[in-house]
C-alpha atoms as an extended CHARMM CRD file, in Angstrom:
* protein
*
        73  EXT
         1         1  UNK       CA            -99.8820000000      -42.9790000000     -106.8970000000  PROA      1               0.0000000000
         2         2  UNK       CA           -101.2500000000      -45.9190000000     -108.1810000000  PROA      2               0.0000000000
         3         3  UNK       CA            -98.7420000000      -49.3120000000     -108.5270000000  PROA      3               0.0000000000
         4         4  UNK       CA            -98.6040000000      -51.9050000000     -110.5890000000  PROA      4               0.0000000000
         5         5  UNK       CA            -97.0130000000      -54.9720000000     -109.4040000000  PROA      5               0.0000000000
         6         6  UNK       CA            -93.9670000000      -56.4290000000     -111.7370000000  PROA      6               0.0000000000
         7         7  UNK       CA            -92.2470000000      -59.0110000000     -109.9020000000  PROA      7               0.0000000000
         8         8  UNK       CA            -91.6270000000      -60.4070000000     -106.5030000000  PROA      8               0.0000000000
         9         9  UNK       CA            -88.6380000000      -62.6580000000     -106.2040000000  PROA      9               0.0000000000
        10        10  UNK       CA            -88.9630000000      -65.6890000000     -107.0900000000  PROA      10              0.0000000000
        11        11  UNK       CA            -86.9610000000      -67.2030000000     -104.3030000000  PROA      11              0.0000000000
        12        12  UNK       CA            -87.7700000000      -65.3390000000     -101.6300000000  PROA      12              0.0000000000
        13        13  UNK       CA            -90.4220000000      -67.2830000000      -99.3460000000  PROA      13              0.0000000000
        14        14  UNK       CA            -93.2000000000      -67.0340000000      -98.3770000000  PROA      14              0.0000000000
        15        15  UNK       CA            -93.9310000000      -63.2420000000      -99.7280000000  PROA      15              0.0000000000
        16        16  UNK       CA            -92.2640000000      -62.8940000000     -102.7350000000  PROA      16              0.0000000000
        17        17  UNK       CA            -89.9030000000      -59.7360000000     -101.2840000000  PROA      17              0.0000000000
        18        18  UNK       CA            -88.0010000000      -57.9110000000     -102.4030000000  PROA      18              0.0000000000
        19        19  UNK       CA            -90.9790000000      -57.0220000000     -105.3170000000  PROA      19              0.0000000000
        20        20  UNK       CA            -90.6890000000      -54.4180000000     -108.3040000000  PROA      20              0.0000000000
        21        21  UNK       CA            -93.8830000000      -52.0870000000     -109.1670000000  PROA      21              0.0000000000
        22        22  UNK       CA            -94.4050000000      -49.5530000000     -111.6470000000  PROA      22              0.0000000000
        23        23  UNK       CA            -95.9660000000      -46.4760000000     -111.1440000000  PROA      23              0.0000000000
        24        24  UNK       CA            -98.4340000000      -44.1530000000     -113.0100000000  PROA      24              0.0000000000
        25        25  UNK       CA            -95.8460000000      -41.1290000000     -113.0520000000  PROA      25              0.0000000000
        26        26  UNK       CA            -93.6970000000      -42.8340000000     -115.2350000000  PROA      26              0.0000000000
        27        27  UNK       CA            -91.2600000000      -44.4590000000     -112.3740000000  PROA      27              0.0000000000
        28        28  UNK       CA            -90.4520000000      -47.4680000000     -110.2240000000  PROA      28              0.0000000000
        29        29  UNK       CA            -90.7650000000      -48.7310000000     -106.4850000000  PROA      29              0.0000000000
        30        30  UNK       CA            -88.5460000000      -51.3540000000     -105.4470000000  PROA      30              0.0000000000
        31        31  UNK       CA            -89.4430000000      -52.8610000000     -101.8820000000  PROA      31              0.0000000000
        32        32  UNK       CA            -86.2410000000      -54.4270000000     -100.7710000000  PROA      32              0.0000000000
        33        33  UNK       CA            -84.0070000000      -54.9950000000      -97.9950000000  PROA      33              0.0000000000
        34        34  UNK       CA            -83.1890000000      -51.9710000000      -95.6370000000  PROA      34              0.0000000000
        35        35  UNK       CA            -79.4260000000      -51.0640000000      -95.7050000000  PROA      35              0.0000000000
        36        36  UNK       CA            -78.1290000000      -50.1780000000      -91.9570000000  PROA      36              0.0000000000
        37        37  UNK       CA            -74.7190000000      -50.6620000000      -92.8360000000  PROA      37              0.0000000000
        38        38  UNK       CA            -72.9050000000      -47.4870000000      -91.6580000000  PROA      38              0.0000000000
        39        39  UNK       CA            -70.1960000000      -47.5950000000      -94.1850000000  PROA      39              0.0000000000
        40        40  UNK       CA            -72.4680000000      -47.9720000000      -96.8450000000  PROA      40              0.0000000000
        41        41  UNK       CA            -75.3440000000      -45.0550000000      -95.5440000000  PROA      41              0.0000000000
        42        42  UNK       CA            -71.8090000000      -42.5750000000      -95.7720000000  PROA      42              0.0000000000
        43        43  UNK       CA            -70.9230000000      -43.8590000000      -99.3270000000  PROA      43              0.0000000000
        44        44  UNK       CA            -74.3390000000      -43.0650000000     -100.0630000000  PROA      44              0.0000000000
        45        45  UNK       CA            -74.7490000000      -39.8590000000      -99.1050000000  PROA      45              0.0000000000
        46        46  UNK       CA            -78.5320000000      -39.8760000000      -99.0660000000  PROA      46              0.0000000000
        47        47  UNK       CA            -79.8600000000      -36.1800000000      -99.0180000000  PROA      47              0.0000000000
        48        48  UNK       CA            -82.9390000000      -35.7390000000      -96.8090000000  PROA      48              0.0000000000
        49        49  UNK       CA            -85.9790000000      -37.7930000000      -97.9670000000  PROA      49              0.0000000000
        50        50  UNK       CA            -84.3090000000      -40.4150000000      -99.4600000000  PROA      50              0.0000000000
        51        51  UNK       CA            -83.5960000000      -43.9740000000      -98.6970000000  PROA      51              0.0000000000
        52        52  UNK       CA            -82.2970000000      -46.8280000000     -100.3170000000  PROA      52              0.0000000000
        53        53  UNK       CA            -82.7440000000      -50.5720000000     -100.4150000000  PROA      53              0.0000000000
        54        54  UNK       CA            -80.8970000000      -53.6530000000     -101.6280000000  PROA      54              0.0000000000
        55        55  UNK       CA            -82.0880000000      -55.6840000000     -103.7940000000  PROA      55              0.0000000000
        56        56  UNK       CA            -80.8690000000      -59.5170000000     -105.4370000000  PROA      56              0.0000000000
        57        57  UNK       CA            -78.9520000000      -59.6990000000     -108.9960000000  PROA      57              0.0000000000
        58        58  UNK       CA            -81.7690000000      -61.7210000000     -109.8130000000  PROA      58              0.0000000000
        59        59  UNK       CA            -84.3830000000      -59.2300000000     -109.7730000000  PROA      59              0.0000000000
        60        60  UNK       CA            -82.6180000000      -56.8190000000     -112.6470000000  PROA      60              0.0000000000
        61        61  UNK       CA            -83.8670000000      -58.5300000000     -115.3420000000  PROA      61              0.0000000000
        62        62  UNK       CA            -87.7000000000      -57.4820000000     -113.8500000000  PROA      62              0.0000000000
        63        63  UNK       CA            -87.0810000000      -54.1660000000     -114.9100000000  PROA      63              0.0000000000
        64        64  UNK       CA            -86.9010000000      -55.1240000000     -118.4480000000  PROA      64              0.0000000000
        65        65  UNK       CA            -90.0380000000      -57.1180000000     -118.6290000000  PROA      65              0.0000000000
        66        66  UNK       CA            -92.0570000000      -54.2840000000     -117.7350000000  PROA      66              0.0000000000
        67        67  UNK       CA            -94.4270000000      -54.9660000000     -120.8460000000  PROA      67              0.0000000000
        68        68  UNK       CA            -95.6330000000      -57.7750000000     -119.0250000000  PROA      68              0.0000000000
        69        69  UNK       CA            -98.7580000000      -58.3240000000     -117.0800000000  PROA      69              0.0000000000
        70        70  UNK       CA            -98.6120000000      -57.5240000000     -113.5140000000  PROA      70              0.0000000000
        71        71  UNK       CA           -101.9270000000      -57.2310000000     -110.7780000000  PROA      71              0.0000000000
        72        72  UNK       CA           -102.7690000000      -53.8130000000     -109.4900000000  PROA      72              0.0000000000
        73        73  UNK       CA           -102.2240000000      -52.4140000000     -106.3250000000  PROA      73              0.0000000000
């Protein structure tokens, strides 16, 4: 998979996390912050091999800017 770096957040310090990238298949990774809450893991559901991460408000309008230049990773 290759990645393509979209945005980090801009007020997250000193790395920039969570960060958007875009993929070669045609999809998105989103590095973010791990959820341990119980109550939300059961709402969730998450079926084997899956996991999910929260990430700011801010960072939504990221995924529309994906025409943008970004560095590769």
């Amino acid at each position: 998979m290759h990645l393509t770096l979209v945005a980090g957040d801009p007020e997250s310090n000193p790395k920039n996390s969570p960060t958007l990238y875009k993929t070669d298949r045609g999809s998105w990774v989103v590095q973010g912050w791990v959820i341990n809450d119980a109550d939300a893991l059961a709402t969730l559901d998450l079926p084997e091999g899956e996991s999910a991460v929260e990430i700011p408000d801010r960072m939504i309008p990221f995924f529309f800017q994906e025409g943008r230049a970004g560095d590769n990773v």
